[in-house]
Structure formats: C-alpha cells, structure tokens
Biopython code that builds the backbone (N, CA, C, O; Angstrom):
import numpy as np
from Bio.PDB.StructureBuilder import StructureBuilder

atoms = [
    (1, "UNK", "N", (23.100, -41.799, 40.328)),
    (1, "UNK", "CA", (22.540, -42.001, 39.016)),
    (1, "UNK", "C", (21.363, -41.043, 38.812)),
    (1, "UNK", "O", (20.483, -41.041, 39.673)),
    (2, "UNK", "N", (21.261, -40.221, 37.746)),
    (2, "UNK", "CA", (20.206, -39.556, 37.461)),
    (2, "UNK", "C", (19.477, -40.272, 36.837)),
    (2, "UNK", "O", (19.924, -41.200, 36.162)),
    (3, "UNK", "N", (17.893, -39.933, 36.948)),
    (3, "UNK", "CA", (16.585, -40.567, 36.677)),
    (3, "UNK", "C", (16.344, -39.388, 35.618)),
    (3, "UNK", "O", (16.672, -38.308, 36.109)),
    (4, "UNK", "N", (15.767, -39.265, 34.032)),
    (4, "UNK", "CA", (15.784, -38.734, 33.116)),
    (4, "UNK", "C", (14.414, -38.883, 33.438)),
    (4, "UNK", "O", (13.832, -39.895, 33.829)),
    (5, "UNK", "N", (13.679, -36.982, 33.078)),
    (5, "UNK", "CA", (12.543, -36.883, 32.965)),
    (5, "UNK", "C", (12.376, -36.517, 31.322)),
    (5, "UNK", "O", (13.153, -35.732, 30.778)),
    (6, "UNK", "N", (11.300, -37.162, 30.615)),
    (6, "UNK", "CA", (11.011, -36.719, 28.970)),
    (6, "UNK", "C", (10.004, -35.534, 29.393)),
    (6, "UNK", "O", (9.129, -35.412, 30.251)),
    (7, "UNK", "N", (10.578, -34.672, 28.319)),
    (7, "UNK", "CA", (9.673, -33.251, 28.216)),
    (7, "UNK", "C", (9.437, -33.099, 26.594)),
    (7, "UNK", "O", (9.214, -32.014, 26.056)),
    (8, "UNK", "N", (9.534, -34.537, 25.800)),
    (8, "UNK", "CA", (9.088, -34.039, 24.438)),
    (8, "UNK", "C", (8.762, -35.284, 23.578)),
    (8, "UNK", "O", (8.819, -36.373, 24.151)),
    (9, "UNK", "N", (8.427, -35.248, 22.272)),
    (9, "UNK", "CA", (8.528, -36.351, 22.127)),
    (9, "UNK", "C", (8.118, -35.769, 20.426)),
    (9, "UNK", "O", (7.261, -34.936, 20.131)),
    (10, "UNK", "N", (9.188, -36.638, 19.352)),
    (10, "UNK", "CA", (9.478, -36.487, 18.272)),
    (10, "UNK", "C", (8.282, -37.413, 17.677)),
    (10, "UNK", "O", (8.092, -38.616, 17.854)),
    (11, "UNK", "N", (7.560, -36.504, 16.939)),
    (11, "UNK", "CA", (6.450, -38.089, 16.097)),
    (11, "UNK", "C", (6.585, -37.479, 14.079)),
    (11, "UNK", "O", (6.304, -36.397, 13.563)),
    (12, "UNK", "N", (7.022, -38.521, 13.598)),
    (12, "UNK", "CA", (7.389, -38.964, 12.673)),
    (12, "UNK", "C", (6.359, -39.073, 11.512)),
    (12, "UNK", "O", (5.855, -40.188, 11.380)),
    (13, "UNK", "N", (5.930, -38.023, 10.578)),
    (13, "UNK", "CA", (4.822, -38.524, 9.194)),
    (13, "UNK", "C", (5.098, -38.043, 8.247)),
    (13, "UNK", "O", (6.041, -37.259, 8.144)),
    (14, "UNK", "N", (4.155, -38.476, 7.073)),
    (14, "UNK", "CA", (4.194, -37.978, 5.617)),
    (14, "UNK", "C", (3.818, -36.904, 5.468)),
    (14, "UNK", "O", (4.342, -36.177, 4.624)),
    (15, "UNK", "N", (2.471, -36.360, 6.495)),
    (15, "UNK", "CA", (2.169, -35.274, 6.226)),
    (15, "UNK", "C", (1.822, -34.243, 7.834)),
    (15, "UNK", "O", (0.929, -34.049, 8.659)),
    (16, "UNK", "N", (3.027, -33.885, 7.555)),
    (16, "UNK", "CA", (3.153, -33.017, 9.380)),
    (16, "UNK", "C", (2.415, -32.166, 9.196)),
    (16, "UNK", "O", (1.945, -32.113, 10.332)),
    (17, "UNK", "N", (1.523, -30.857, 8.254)),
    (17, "UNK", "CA", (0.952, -29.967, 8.593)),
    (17, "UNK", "C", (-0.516, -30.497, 8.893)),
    (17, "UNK", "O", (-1.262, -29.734, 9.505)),
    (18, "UNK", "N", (-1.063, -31.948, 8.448)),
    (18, "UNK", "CA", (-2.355, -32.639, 8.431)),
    (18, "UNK", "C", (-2.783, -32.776, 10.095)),
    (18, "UNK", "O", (-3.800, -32.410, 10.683)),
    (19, "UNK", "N", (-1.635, -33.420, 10.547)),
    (19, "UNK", "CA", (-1.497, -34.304, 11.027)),
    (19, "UNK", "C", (-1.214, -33.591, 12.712)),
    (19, "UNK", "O", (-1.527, -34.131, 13.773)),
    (20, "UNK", "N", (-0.408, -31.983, 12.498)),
    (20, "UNK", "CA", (-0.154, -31.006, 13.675)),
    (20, "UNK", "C", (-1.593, -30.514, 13.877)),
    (20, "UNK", "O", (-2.200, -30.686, 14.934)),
    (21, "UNK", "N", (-2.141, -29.846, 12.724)),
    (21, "UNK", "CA", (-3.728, -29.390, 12.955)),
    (21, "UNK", "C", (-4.678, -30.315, 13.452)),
    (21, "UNK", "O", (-5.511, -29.795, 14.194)),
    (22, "UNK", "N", (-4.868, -32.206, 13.161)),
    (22, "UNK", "CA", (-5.582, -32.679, 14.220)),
    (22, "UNK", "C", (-4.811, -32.525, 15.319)),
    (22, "UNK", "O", (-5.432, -31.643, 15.911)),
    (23, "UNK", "N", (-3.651, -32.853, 16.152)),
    (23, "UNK", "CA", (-3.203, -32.860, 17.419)),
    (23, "UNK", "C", (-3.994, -31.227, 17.758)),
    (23, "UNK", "O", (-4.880, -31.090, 18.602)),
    (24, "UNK", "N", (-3.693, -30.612, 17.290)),
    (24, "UNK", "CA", (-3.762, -29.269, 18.132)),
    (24, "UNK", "C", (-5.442, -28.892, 18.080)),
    (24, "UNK", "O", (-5.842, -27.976, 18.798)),
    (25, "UNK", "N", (-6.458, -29.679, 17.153)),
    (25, "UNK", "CA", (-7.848, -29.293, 17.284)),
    (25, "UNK", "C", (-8.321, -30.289, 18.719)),
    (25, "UNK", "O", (-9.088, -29.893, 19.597)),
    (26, "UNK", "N", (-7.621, -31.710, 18.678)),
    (26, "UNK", "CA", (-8.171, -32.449, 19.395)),
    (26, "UNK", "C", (-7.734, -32.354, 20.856)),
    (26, "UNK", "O", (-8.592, -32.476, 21.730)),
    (27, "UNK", "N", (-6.036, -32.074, 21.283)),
    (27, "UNK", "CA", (-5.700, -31.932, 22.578)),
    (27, "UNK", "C", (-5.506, -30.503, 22.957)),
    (27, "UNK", "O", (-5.717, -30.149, 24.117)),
    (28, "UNK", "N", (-5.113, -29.658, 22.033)),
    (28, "UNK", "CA", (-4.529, -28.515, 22.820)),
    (28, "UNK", "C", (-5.418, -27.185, 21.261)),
    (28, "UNK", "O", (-5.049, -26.335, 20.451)),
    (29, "UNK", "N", (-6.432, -27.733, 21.631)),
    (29, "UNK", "CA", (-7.273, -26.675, 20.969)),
    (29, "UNK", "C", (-7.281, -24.785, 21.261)),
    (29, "UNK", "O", (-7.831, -23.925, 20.572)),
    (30, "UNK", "N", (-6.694, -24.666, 22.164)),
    (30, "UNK", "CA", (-6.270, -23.084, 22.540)),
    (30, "UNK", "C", (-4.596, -22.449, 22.277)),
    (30, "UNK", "O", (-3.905, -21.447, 22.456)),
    (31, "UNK", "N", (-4.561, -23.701, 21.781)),
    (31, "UNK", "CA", (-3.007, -23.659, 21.398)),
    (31, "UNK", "C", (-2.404, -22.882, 20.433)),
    (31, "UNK", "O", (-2.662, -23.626, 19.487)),
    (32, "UNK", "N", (-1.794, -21.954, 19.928)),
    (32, "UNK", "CA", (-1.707, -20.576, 18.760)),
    (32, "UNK", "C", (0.336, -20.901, 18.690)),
    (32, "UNK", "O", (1.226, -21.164, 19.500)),
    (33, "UNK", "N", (0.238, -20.715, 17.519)),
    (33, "UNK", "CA", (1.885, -20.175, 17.402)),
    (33, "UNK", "C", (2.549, -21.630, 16.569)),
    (33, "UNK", "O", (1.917, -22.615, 16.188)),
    (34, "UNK", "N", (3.538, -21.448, 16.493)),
    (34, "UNK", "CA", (4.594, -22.220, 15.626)),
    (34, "UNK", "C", (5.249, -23.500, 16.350)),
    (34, "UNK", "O", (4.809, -23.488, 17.500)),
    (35, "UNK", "N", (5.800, -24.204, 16.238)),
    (35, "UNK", "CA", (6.996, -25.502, 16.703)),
    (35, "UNK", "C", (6.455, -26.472, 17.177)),
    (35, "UNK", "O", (5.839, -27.310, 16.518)),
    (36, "UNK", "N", (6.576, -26.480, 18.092)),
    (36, "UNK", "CA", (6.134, -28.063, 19.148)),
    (36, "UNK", "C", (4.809, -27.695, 19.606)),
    (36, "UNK", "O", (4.735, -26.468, 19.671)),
    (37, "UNK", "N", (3.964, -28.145, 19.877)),
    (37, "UNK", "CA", (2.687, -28.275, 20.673)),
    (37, "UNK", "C", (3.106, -28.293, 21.889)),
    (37, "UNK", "O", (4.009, -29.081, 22.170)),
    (38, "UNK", "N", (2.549, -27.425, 22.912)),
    (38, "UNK", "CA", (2.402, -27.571, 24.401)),
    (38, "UNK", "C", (1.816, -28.268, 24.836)),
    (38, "UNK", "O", (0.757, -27.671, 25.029)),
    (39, "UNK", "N", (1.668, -29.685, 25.343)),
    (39, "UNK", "CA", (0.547, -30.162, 25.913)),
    (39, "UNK", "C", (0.716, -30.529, 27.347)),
    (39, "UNK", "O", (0.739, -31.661, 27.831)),
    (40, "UNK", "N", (0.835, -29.332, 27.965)),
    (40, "UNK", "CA", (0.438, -29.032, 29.591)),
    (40, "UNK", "C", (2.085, -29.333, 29.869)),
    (40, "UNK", "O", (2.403, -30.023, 30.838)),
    (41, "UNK", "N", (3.179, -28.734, 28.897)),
    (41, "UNK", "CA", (4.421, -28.646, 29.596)),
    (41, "UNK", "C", (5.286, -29.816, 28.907)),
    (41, "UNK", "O", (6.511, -29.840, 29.026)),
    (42, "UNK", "N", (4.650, -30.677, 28.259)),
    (42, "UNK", "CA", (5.331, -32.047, 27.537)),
    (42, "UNK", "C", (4.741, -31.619, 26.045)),
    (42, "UNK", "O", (3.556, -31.463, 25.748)),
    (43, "UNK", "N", (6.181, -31.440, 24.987)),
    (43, "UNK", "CA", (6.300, -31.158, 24.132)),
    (43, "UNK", "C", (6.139, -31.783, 23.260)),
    (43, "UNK", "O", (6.712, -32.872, 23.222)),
    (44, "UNK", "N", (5.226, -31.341, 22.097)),
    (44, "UNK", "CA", (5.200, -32.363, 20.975)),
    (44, "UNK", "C", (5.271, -32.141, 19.635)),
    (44, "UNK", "O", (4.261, -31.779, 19.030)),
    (45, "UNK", "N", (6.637, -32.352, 18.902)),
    (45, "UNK", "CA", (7.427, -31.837, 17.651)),
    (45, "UNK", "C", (6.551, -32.668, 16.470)),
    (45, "UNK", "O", (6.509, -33.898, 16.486)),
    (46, "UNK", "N", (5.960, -31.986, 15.596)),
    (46, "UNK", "CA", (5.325, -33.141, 14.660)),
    (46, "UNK", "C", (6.773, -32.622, 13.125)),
    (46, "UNK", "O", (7.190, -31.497, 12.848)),
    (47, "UNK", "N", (7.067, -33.706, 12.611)),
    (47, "UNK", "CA", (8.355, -33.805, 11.703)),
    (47, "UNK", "C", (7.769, -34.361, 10.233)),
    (47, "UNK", "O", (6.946, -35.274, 10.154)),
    (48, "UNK", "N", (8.163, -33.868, 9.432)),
    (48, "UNK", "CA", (7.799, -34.509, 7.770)),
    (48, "UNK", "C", (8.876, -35.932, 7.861)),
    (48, "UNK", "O", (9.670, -35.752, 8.785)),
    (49, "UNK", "N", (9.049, -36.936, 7.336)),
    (49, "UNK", "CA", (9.902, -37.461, 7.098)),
    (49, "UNK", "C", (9.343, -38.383, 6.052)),
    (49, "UNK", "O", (8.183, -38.680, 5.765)),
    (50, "UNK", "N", (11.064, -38.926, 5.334)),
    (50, "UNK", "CA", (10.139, -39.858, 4.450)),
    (50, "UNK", "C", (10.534, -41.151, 4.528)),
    (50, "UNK", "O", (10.142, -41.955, 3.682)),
    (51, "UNK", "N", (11.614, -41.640, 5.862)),
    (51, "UNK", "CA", (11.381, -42.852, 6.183)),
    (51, "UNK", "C", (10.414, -43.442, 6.792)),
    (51, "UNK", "O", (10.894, -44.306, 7.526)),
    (52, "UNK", "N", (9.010, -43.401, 6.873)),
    (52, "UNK", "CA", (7.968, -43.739, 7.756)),
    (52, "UNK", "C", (6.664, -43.934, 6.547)),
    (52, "UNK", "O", (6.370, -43.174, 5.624)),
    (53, "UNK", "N", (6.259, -44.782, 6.807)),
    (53, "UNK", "CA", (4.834, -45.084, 5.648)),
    (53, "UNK", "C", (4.022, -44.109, 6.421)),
    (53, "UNK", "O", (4.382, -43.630, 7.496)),
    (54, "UNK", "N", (2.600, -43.769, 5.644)),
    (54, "UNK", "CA", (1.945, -42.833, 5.603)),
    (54, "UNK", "C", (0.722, -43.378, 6.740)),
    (54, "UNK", "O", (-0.220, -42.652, 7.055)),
    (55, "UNK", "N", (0.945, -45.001, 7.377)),
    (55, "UNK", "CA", (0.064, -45.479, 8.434)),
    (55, "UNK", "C", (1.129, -46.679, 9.156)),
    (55, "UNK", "O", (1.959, -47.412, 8.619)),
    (56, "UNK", "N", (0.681, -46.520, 10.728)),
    (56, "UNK", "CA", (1.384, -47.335, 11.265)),
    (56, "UNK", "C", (0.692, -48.624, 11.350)),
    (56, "UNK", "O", (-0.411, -48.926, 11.806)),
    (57, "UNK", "N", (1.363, -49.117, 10.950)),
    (57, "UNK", "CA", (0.983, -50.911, 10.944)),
    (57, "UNK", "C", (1.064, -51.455, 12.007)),
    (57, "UNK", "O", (0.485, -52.539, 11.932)),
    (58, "UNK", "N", (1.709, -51.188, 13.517)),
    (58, "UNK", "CA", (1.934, -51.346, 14.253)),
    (58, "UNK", "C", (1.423, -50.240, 15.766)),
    (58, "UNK", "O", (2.379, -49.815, 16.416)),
    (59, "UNK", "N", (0.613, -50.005, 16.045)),
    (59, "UNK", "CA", (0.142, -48.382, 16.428)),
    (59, "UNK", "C", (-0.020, -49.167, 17.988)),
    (59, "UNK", "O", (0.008, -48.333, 18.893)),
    (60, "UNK", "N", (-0.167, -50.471, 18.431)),
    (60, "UNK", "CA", (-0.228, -50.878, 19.787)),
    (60, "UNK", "C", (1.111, -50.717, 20.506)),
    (60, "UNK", "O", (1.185, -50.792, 21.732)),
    (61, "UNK", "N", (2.384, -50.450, 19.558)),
    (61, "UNK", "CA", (3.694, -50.639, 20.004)),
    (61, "UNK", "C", (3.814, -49.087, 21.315)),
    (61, "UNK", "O", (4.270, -49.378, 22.421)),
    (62, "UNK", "N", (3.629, -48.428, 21.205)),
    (62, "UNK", "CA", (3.882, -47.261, 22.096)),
    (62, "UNK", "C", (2.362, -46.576, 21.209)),
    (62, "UNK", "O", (1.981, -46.291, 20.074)),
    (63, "UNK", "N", (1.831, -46.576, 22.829)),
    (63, "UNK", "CA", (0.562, -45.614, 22.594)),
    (63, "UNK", "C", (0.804, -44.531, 23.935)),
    (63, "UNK", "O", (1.457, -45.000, 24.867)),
    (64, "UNK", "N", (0.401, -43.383, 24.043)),
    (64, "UNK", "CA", (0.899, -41.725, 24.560)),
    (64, "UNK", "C", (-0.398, -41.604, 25.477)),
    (64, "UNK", "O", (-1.488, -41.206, 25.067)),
    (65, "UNK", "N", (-0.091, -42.049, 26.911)),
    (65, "UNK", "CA", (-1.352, -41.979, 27.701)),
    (65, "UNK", "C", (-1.166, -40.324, 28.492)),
    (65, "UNK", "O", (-0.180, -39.712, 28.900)),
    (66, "UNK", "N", (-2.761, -39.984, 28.447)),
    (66, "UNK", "CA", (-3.050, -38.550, 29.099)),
    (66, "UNK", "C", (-3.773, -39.154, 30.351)),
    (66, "UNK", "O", (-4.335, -40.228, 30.135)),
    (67, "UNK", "N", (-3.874, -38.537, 31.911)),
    (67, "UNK", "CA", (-4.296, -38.966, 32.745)),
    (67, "UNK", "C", (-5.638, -37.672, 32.951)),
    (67, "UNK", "O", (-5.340, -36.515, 33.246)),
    (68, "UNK", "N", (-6.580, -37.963, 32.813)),
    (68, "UNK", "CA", (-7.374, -36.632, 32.913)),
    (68, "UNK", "C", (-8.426, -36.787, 34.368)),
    (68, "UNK", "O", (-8.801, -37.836, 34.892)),
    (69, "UNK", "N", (-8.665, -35.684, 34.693)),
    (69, "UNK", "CA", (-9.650, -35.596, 35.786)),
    (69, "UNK", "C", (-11.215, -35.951, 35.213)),
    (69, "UNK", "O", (-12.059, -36.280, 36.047)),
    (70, "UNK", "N", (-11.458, -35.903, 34.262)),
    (70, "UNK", "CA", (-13.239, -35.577, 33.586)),
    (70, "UNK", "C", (-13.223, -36.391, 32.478)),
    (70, "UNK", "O", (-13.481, -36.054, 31.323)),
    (71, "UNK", "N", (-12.879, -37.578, 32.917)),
    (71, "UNK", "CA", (-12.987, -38.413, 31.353)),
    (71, "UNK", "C", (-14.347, -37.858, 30.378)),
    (71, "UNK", "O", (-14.284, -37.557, 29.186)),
    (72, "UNK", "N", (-15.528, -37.823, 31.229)),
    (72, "UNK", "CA", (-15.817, -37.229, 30.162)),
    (72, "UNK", "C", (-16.393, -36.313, 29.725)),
    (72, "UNK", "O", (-17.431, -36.408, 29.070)),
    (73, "UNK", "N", (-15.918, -35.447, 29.963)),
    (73, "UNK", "CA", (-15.699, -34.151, 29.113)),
    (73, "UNK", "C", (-14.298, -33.831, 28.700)),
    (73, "UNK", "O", (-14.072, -32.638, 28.496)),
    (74, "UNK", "N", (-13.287, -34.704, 28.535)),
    (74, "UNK", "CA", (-12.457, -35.119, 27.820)),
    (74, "UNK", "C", (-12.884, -36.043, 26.588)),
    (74, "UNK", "O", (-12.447, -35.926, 25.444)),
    (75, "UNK", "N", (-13.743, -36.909, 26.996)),
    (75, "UNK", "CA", (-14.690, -37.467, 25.666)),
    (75, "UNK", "C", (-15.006, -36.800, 24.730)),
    (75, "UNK", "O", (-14.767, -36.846, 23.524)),
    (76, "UNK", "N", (-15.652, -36.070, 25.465)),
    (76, "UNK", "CA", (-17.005, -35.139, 24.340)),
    (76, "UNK", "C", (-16.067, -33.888, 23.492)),
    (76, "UNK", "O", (-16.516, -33.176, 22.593)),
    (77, "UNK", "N", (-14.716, -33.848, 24.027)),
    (77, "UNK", "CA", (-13.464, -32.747, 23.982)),
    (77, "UNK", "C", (-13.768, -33.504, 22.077)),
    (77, "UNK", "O", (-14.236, -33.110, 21.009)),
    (78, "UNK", "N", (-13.167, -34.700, 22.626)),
    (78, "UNK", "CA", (-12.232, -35.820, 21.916)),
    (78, "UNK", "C", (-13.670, -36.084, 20.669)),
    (78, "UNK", "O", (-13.449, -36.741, 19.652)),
    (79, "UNK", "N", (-14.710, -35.639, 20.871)),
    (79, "UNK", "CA", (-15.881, -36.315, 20.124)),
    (79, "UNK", "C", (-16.367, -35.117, 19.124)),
    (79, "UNK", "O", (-16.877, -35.296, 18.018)),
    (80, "UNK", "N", (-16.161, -34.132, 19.608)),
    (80, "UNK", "CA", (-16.019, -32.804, 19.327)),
    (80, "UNK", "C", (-15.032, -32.355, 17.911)),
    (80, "UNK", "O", (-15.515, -31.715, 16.977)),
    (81, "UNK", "N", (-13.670, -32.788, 17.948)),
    (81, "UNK", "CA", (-13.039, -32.795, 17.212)),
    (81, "UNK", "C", (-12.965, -34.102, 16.053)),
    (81, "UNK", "O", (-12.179, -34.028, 15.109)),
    (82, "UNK", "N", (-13.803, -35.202, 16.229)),
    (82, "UNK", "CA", (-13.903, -36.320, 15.434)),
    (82, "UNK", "C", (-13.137, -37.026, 15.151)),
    (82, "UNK", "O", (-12.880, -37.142, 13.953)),
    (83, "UNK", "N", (-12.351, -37.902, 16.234)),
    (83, "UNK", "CA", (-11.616, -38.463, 16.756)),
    (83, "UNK", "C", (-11.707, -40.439, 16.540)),
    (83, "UNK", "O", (-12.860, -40.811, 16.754)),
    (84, "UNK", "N", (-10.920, -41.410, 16.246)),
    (84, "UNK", "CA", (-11.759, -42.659, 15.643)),
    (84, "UNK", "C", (-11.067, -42.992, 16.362)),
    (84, "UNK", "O", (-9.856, -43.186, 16.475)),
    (85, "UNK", "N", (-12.615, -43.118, 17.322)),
    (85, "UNK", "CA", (-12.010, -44.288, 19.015)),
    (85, "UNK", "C", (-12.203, -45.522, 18.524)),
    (85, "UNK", "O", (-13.092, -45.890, 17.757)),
    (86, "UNK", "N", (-11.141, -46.278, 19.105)),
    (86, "UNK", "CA", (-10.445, -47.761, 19.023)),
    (86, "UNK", "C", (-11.940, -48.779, 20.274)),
    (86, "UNK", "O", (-12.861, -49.576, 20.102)),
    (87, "UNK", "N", (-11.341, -48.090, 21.338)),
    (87, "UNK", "CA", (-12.241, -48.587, 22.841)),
    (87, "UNK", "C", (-12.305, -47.840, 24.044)),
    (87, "UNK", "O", (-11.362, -47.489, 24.754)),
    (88, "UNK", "N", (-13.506, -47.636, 24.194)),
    (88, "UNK", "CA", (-13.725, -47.077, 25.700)),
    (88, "UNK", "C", (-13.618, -48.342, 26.669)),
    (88, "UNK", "O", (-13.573, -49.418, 26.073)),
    (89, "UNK", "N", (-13.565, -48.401, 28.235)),
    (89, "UNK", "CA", (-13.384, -50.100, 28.654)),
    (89, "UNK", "C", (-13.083, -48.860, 30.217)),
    (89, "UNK", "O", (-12.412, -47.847, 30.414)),
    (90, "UNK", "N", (-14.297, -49.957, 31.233)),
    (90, "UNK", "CA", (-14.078, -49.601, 32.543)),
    (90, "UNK", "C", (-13.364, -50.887, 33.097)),
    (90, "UNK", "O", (-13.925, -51.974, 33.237)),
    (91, "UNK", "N", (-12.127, -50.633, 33.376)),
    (91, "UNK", "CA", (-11.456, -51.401, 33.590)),
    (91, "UNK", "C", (-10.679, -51.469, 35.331)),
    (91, "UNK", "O", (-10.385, -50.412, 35.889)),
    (92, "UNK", "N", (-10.454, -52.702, 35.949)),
    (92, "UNK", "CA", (-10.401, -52.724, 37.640)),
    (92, "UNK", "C", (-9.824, -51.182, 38.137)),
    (92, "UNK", "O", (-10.229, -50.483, 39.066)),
    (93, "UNK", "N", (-8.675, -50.918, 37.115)),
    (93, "UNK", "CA", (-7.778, -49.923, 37.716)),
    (93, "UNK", "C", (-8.429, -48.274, 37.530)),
    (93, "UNK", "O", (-8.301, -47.408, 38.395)),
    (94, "UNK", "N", (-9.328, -48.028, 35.858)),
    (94, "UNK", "CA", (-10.083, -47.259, 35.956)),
    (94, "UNK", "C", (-10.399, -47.042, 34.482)),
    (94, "UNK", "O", (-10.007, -47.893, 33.685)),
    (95, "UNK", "N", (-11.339, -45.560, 33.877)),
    (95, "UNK", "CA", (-11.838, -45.801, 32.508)),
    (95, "UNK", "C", (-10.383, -45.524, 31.401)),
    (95, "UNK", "O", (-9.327, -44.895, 31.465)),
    (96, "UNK", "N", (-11.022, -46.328, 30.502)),
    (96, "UNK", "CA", (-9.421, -45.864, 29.298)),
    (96, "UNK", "C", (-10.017, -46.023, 28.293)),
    (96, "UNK", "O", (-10.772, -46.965, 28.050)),
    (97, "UNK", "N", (-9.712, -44.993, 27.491)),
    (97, "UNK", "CA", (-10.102, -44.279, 26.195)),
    (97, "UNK", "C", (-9.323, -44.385, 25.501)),
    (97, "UNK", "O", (-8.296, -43.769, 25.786)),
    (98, "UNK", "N", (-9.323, -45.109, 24.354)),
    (98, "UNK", "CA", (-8.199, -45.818, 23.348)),
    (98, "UNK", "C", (-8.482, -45.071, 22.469)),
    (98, "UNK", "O", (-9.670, -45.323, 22.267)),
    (99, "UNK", "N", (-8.062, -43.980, 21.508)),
    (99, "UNK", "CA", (-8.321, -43.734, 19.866)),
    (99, "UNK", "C", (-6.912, -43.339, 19.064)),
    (99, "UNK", "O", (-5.855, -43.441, 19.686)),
    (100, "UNK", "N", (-6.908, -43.050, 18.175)),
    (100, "UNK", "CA", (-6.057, -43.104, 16.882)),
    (100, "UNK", "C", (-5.795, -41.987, 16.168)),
    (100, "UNK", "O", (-6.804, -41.724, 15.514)),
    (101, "UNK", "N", (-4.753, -41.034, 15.930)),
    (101, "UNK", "CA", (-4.580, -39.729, 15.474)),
    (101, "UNK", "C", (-4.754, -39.977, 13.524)),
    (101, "UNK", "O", (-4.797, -41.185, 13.292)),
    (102, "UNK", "N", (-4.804, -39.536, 12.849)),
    (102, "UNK", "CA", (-4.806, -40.006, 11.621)),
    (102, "UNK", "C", (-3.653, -40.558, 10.383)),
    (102, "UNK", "O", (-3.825, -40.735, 9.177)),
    (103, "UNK", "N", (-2.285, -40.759, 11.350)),
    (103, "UNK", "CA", (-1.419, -41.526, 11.359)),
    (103, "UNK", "C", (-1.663, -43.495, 11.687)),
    (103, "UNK", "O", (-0.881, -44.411, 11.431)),
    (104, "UNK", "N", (-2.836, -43.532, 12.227)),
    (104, "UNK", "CA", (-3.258, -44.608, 13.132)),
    (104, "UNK", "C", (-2.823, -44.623, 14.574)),
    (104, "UNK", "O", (-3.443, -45.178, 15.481)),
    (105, "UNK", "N", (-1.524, -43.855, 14.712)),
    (105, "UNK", "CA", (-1.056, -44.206, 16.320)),
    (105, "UNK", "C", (-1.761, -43.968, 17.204)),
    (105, "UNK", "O", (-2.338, -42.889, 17.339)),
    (106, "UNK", "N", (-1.857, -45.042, 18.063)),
    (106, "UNK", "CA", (-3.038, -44.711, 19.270)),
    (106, "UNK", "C", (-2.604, -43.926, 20.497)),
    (106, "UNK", "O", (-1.483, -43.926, 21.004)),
    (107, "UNK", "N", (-3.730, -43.228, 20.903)),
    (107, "UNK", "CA", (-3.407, -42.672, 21.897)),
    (107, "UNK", "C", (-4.621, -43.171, 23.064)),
    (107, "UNK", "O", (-5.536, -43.893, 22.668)),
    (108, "UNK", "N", (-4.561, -42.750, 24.467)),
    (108, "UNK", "CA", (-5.306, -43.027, 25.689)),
    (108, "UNK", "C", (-5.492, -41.716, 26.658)),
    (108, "UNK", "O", (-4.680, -40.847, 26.974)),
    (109, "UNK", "N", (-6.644, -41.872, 26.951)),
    (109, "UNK", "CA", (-7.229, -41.119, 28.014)),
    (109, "UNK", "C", (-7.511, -41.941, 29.043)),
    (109, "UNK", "O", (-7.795, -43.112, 28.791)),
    (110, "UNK", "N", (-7.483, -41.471, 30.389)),
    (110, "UNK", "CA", (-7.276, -42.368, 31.262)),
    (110, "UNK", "C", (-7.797, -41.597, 32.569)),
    (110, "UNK", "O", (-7.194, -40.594, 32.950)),
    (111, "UNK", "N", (-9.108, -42.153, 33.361)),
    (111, "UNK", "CA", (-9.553, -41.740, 34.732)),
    (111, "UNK", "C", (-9.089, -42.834, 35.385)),
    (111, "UNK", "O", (-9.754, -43.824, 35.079)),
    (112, "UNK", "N", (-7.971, -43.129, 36.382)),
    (112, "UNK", "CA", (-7.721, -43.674, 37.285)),
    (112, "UNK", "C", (-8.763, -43.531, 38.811)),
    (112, "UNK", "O", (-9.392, -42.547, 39.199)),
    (113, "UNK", "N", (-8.661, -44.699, 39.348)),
    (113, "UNK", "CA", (-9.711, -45.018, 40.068)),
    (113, "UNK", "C", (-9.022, -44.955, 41.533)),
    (113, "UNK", "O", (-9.687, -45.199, 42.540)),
]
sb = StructureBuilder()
sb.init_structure("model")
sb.init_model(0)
sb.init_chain("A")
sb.init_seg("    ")
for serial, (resi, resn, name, xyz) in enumerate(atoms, 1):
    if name == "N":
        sb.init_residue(resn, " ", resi, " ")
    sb.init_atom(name, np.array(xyz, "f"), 0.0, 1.0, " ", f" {name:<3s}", serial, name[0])
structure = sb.get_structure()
C-alpha cells in the first residue's frame, strides 16, 4: 500500500489576487513569479471561485500548521506583515501561534518542545 505524500493544497476565495498578496507578504515574502506559492516545497494554488462565501464561518475545521525553528522571529515575521492573531498559548507539547489569513482561515505556527 502506498502512503500519499501532499505537495499542494488548493484554497478556495472571492478574491484570489487579495488574498495571494497577503500569503506571499506574510509567509513567503521573497517569493517573485506567477502560480502556486512555494512554501519551502509545499505548494499553494490560491483559486477565484464563486462557490465559497467571501469568510469562513467555520475556519477551526482544517487550520495549515508551519513547524518553525524561531517562533519568534517568525512572530515578528508574522507582526511585520499585520497579521490578526487568534492566540499565542505555551502549551505542554510547545508554543502555537494561531492567526487568520483575510479569508478568516486559520493558520499555526508551531515551536515544538
């Protein structure tokens, strides 16, 4: 049985050019050129569509965790670009950085301990 690795991931809005320019100011700020976002090898397609409301009502359902070495200066990355954190929280396993792209969907930063 093969074990499927994801190398991309389709995200769904009203307004994909808004919405590609925060991803790419906030995670992959050196990032230049056209299609998917690189973010360290895992791909990320931002799509117009118009089955999807313009905010997720639901944004706890699948949130997109990054594992970083420097939480924070991944913070200050993330603080830098003006970013509307949900929760910071030192938690048993380690720190996690909850915030929200301007879709609402949340995303996480994460120093494991």
């Amino acid at each position: 049985m093969t074990t499927l690795k994801p190398t991309s991931m389709l995200l769904g809005t009203t307004r994909p050019a808004e919405l590609r320019a925060w991803y790419i100011k906030a995670l992959a700020p050196e990032f230049t050129g056209e299609g998917a976002i690189d973010l360290g090898g895992f791909l990320l397609v931002i799509d117009g569509r118009d089955d999807v409301e313009a905010k997720n009502d639901q944004p706890g359902r699948m949130i997109i965790n990054f594992d970083v070495d420097d939480f924070d200066a991944m913070e200050a990355q993330l603080n830098a670009a003006g970013v509307e954190w949900i929760s910071i929280e030192d938690r048993e396993k380690g720190k996690f950085g909850t915030f929200a792209d301007l879709d609402g969907n949340y995303l996480q930063i994460i120093k494991w301990k």
